[in-house]
N, C-alpha and C positions, 0 to 999 in steps of 0.2 A: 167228709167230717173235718179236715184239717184245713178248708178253706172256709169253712164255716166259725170255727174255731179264731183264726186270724181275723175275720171281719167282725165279730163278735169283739173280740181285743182291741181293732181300730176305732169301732163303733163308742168305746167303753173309754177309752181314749179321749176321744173328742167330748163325747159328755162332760165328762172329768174335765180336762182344759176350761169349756165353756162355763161350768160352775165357780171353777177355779178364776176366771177372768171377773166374775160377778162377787164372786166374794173377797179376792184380793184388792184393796184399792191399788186406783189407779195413780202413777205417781204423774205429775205434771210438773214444769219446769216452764218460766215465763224470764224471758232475760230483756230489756229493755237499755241500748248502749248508744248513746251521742256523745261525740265530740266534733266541735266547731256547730257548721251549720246541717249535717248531717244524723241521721237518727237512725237505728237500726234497730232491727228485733230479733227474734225468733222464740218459736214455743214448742217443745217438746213433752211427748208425753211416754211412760212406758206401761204397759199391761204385763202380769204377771211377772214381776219383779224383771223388770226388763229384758223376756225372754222375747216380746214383741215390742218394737216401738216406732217414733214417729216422728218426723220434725217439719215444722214449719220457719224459714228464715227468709225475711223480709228485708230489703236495702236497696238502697239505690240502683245495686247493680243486676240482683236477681230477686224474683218471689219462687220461690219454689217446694214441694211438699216432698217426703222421704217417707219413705215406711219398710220397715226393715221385721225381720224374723230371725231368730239365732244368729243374728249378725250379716245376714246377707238380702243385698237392697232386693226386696221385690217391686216397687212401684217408685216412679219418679216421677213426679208433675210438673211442666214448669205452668206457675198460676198467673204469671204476667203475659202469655200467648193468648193472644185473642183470638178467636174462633168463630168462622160468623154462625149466626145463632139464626134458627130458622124465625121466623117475625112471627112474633104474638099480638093478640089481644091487647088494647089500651088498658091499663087500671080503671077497674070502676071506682072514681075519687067519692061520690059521693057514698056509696054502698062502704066505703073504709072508712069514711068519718063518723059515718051512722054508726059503724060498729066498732068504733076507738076506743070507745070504753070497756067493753069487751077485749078488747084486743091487750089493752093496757092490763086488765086485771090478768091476764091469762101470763103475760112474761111478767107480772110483778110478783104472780105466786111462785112462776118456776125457779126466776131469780132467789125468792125467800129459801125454796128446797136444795137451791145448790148451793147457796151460801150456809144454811144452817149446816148443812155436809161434810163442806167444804175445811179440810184445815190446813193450816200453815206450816209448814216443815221446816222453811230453813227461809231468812232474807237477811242477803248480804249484796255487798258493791260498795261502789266510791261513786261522791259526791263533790265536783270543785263549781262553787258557783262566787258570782260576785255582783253586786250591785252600783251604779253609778255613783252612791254617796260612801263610803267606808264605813259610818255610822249605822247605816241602814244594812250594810253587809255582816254588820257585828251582830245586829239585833237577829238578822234572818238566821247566821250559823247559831246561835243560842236558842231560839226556835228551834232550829233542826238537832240539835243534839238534845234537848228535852225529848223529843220525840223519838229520838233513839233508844233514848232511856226509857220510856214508855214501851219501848218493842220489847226490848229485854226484859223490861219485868215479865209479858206476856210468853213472849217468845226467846229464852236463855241462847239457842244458836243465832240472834242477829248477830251480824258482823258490819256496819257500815261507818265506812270514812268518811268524814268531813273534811272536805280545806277548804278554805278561805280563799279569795282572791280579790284583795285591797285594790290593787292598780287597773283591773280591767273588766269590765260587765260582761258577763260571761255565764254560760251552765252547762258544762258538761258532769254527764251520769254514766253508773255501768252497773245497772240494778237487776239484780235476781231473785227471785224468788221460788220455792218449790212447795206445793199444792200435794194434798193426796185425801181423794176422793173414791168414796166407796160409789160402787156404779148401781149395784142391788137397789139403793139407798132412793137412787134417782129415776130408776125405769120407770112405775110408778109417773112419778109429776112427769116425765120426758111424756108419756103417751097420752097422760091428759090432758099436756099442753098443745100436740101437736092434733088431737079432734077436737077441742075447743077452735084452735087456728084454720083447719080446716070449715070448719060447719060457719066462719066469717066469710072466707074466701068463696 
């Protein structure tokens, strides 16, 4: 009775959790950072208020994926290790052309469901860029600070610096954004998209 009792509890457990990951959105975090001739990234994501998360960080020196649970790493990829891959089948080029327009309409719908989903939580970073003419660098910062202004009506927490740089042609960035997507929302388009893409293939 009393081990039936505890699986019954683990069982009730994990439902809970899985509903709980479906109905809490999911928070996402996209950071995009160059300075000089170097660009970096990384994207992280967490599930259920970041009791599960994720990261992915891309640069010149490593690609590699993290995925963590109540804070302790369980999985570590490195995504720049190449692996030789057992040899496939050529593409059939013509049979994906034929069906391009299919193919096309099937990622322009899912794009439409994760974008209408999809909302903006937070974008902030610094921006130093510079153009050859000074003239031309004044006119691009005043573009860019319009558009700042334009976030903040939408979006009150933007936070983003501009500077200037008169003497030297240049862009360096350190841009972040954070994302938060209901997953519920997306299952749905995620499955129609992926047997439309199949029945192409």
């Amino acid at each position: 009775m009393g081990l039936v009792l505890i699986l019954l509890i683990v069982l009730a457990t994990i439902v809970v959790l899985i509903v709980a990951a479906f109905l809490i959105p999911v928070d996402i975090s996209l950071r995009l950072f160059k300075e000089g001739p170097l660009t970096q990234g990384s994207m992280s994501f967490g599930f259920l208020m970041g009791t599960a998360s994720g990261r992915m960080d891309f640069n010149h020196e490593k690609r590699e994926f993290r995925l963590r649970v109540f804070g302790v790493t369980l999985l570590r990829r490195d995504l720049a290790a190449r692996k030789e891959k057992p040899e496939k089948k050529p593409t059939d080029w013509k049979k994906l052309a034929w069906n391009a327009n299919e193919l096309c309409a099937a990622v322009k719908d899912l794009a439409g469901a994760l974008t209408k989903n999809l909302s903006i939580k937070r974008l902030g970073g610094r921006v130093k860029v510079g153009l050859s003419d000074p003239a031309q660098t004044g006119m691009l910062i005043g573009l860019l600070y319009a558009g700042t202004g334009v976030a903040k009506a939408f979006l009150p927490e933007t936070r983003l610096e501009i500077e200037p740089s008169f003497d030297a042609e240049m862009i360096d960035a350190d841009i972040e954004m954070g994302f938060s997507l209901p997953l519920f929302k997306v299952i749905i388009p995620l499955i129609r998209f992926f047997r439309r893409i199949r029945k192409i293939f």
